[in-house]
C-alpha positions as CSV (number, residue, x, y, z in Angstrom):
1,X,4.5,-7.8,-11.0
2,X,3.7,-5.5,-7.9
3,X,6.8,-5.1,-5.4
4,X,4.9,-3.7,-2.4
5,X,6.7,-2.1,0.5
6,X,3.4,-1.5,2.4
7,X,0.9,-3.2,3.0
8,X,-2.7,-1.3,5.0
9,X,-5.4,-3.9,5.6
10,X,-8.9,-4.1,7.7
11,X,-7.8,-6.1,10.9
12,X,-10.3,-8.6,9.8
13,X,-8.1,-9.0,6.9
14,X,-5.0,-8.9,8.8
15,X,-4.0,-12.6,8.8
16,X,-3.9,-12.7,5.0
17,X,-2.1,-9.5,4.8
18,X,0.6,-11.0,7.1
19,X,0.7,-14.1,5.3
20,X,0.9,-11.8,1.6
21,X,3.6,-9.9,3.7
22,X,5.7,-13.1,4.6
23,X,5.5,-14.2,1.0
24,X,6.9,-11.1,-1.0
25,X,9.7,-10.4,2.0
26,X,7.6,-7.8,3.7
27,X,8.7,-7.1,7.2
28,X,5.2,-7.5,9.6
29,X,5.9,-3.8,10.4
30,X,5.2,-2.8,6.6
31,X,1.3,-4.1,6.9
32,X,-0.8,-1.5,8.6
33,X,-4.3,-1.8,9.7
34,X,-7.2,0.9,9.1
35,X,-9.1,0.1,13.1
36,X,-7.9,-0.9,16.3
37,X,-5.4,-4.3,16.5
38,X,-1.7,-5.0,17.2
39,X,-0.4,-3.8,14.2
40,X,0.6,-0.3,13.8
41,X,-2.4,2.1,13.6
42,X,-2.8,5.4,11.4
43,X,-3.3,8.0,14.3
44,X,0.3,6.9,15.4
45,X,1.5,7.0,12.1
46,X,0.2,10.7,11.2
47,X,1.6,11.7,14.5
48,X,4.8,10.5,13.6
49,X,4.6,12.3,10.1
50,X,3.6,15.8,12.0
51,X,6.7,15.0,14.3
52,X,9.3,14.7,11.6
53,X,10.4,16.5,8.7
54,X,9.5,15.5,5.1
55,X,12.2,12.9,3.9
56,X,11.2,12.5,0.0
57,X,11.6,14.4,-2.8
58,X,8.8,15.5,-4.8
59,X,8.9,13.7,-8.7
60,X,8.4,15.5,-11.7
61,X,7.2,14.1,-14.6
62,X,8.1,15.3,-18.1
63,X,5.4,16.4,-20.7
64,X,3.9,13.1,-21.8
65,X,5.3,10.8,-18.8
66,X,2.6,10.3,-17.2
67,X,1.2,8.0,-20.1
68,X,3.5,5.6,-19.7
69,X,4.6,5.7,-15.2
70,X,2.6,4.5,-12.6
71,X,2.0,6.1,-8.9
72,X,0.1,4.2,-7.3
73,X,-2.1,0.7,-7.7
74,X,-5.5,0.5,-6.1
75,X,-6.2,-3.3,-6.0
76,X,-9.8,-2.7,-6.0
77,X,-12.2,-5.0,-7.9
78,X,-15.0,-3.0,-7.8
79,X,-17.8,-5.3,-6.4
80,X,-16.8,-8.6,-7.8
81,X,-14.1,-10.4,-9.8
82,X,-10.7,-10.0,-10.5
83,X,-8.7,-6.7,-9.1
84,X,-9.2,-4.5,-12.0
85,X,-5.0,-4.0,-11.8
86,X,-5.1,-7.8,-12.8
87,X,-6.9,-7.7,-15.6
88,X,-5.3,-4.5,-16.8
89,X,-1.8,-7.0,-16.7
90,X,-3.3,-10.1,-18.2
């Protein structure tokens, strides 16, 4: 199980992102779009990220971590079927 804390959708998709959002607890201002809509837009949010100073701290993996840790899930099928992520969990 996936616990998202953002989601970034195509405005065309953007209903079923808010929907997905609703349904795992997501606040609406977690989904982000990639074009032009209502929802927050990328431009705005690299501005804000050139504004501010970095809040993270950068992870280190130990020798042989990286086997076993994830960073990030690309929910990507491909062309058709099942996102690949899924079938990598079944």
């Amino acid at each position: 199980m996936v616990h998202a804390s953002l989601i970034i959708t195509h405005s065309s998709s953007l209903n079923t992102a808010l929907g997905a959002a609703q349904a795992a607890g997501l606040p609406s201002e977690r989904v982000i779009t990639l074009d032009e809509s209502n929802q927050i837009k990328v431009d705005s949010l690299i501005q804000r990220g050139l504004r501010s100073e970095p809040n993270f701290v950068e992870q280190r993996l130990r020798k042989g971590e990286a086997k076993t840790k994830v960073a990030f899930f690309s929910f990507s099928s491909g062309t058709t079927g099942k996102p690949k992520v899924c079938q990598a969990l079944d």
